[in-house]
N, C-alpha and C positions, 0 to 999 in steps of 0.2 A: 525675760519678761515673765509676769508671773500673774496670768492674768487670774482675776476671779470673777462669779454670776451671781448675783443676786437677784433675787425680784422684789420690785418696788410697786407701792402704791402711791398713785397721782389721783391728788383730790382736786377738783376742778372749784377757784372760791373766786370772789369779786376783783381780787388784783391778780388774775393768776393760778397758779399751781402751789398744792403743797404738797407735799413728799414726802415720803418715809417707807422704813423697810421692818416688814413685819418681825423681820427672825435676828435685825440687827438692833439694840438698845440704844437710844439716842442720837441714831443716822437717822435725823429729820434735817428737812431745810424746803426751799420753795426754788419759784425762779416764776418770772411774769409771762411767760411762753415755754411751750414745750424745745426748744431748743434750749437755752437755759437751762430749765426744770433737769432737761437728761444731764449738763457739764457740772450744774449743783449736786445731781444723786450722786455721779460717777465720783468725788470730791469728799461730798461728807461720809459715802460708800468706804472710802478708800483711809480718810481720815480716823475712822472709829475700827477699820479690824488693823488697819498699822499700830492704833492704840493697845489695844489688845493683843498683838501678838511682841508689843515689848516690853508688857507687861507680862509677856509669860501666861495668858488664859488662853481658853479652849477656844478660838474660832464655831459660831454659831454653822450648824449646819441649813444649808438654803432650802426654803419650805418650797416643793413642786408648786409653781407659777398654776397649775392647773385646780390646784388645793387651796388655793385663797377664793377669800368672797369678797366681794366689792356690793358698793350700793351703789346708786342708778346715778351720782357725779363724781364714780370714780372710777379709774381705772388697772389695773395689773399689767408691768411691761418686766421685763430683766434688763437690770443694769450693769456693765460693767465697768473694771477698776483694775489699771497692772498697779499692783501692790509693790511692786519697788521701787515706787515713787513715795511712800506712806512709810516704811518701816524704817528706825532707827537711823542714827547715821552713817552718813556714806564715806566716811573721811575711810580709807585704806590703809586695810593691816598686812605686811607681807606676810607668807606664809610659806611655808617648803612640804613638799607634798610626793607621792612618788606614786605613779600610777602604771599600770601595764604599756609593754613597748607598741603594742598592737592599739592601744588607745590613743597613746600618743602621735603616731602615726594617724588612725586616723583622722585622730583632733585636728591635724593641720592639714590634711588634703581634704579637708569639710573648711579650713578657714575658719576655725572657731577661738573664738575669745577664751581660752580658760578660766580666765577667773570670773568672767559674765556668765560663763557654763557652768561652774562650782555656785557662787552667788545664785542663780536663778534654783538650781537644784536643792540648797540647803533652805532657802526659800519656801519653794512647793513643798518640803518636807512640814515645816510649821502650817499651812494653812488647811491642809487635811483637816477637814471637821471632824472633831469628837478626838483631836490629837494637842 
């Protein structure tokens, strides 16, 4: 899993909420209730840095939640998104790899997926902002 934080601004309007993330370009959307509101950000969150990270650009670095301003019918919350649900396809490429005996070992007395362990690791390597 490859989670990421954003912080989002919730504007409070006549049908609802509307939504958007200061440091992300075109992650807007809405939802009629704050339960909503958080499954639409975490979505269109998720939807625009999957874009962007298969497009090969820089992931926006997250403005400190404490560093935005709001006005008096809005509000700042952080939203999250496991991004390997959003990035590129999932169809599986084999690959042959060789890695220390010692890791191997312990990879299996951890019970760990390798390739979900590889996959999530070369993952977090792309969403590093400013990388």
């Amino acid at each position: 899993m490859s989670l990421v934080v954003y912080p989002a601004i919730f504007e409070e309007d006549p049908v609802g909420y509307g939504i958007f993330f200061p440091d992300v370009e075109g992650a807007v959307t809405q939802g009629s209730d704050l339960n909503e509101g958080m499954e639409m950000a975490s979505d269109a969150l998720g939807i625009m840095l999957g874009d962007l990270i298969d497009r090969g650009e820089t992931v926006p670095t997250p403005t400190a939640i404490k560093d935005l301003v709001v006005s008096e019918n809005q509000f700042a919350t952080l939203v999250s998104v496991d991004l390997s649900e959003y990035v590129g396809s999932t169809n599986p490429v084999k690959k042959t790899l060789t890695i220390p005996q010692w890791a191997d070992k312990l990879g299996k007395d951890l019970h760990l997926n390798f390739s979900q362990t590889l996959t999530d690791a070369i993952l977090s390597k792309s969403i590093k902002p400013g990388h």
